[in-house]
C-alpha positions, -999 to 999 in steps of 0.1 A, spaced: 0 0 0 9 37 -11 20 59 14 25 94 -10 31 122 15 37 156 1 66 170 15 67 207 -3 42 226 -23 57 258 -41 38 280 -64 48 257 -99 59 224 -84 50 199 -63 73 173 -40 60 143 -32 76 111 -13 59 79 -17 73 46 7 109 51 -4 103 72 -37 104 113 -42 95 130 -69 81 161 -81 45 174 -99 30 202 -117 11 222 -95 -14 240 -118 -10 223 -148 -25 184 -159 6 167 -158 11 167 -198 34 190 -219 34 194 -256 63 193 -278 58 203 -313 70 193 -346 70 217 -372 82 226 -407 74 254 -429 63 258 -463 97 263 -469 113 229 -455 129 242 -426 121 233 -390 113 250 -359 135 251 -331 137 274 -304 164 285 -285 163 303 -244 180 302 -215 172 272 -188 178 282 -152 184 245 -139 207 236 -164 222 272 -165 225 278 -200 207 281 -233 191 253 -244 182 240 -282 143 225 -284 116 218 -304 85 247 -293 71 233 -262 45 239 -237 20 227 -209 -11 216 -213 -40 236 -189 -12 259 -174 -35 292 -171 -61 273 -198 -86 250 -174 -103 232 -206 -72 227 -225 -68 199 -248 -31 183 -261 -39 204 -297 -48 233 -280 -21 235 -261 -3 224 -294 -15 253 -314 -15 281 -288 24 275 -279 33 275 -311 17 304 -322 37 323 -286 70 300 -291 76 306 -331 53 333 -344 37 302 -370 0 290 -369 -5 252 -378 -38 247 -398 -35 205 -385 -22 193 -349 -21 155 -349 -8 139 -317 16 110 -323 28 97 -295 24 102 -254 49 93 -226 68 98 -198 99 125 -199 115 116 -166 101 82 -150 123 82 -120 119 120 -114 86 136 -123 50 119 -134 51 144 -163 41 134 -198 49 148 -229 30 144 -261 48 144 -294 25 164 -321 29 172 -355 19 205 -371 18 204 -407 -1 241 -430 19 263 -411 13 300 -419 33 328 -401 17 349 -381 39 368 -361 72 372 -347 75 343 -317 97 349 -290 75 334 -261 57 351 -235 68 382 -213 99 367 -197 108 339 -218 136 352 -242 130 325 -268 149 331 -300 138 308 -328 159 289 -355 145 279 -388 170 252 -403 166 230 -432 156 197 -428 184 180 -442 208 204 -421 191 199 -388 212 175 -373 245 185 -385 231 221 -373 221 204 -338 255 186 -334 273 223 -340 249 243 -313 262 212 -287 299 219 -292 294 254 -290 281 248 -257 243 244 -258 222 220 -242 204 200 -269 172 180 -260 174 145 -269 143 141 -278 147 165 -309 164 132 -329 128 118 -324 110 146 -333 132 150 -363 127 114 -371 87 119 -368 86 146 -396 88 116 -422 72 88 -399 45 79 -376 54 62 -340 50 30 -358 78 35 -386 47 41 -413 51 69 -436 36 102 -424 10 114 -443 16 138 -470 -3 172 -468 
């Protein structure tokens, strides 16, 4: 039997210690965070680039966001759509949700979804929210992890999960083609 105690409670995150286990929640959010795949008209794709106080420098990701943060009713495309519209400045006209799992099993019950975004249209300049300081990277396709490989010996933190994201451009989870559109 369970004994989950929460230890700490701050205004974002959550500590909890259950029998001989700790680890930490979203507070205000549903326990899911989006990261978007994206490529524009123009074959490039979407990265964004800010500063990470934990790891205390700038990290290289693909947009990103949570999912019911300030937004009670939020849904994974919602979410989807609305950071990538804040992140990168370009509206998807599809959001198709690929693939849902854990980011951290031994440290957090966070999940992140894996979505693709496919009719993008620019609509603005991105750069996040007030605060954020995201500067965004449009790199060809066929440069992006040659591109990726340079950002991480010039000293950035680059998410591993961007190789999967750049692998799900041109496949489903299952290693199907993606759909053409």
């Amino acid at each position: 039997m369970s004994q989950r105690n929460v230890v700490y409670e701050g205004r974002y995150l959550r500590m909890v210690v259950d029998g001989h286990w700790e680890y930490v929640e979203r507070v205000h959010a549903q326990g899911m965070a989006v990261i978007i795949i994206a490529v524009t008209p123009d074959d490039d794709v979407l990265f964004v680039e800010q500063y990470r106080i934990p790891l205390g420098c700038r990290t290289i990701e693909m947009p990103a966001g949570l999912v019911g943060d300030d937004h009670d009713s939020d849904t994974l495309e919602d979410a989807a759509r609305r950071e990538l519209i804040e992140e990168t400045g370009w509206k998807a006209t599809d959001v198709d949700v690929l693939l849902t799992g854990p980011t951290s099993a031994g440290l957090t019950s966070e999940r992140i979804a894996f979505v693709r975004a496919t009719g993008l249209i620019r609509v603005g300049a991105g750069g996040g929210v007030a605060g954020e300081d995201i500067t965004v990277h449009a790199v060809k396709r066929d440069a992006a992890p040659a591109w990726l490989m340079r950002k991480s010996r010039e000293g950035f933190e680059v998410d591993l999960k961007l190789w999967a994201g750049l692998w799900m451009i041109d496949h489903d989870p299952d290693g199907s083609p993606a759909p053409r559109r």
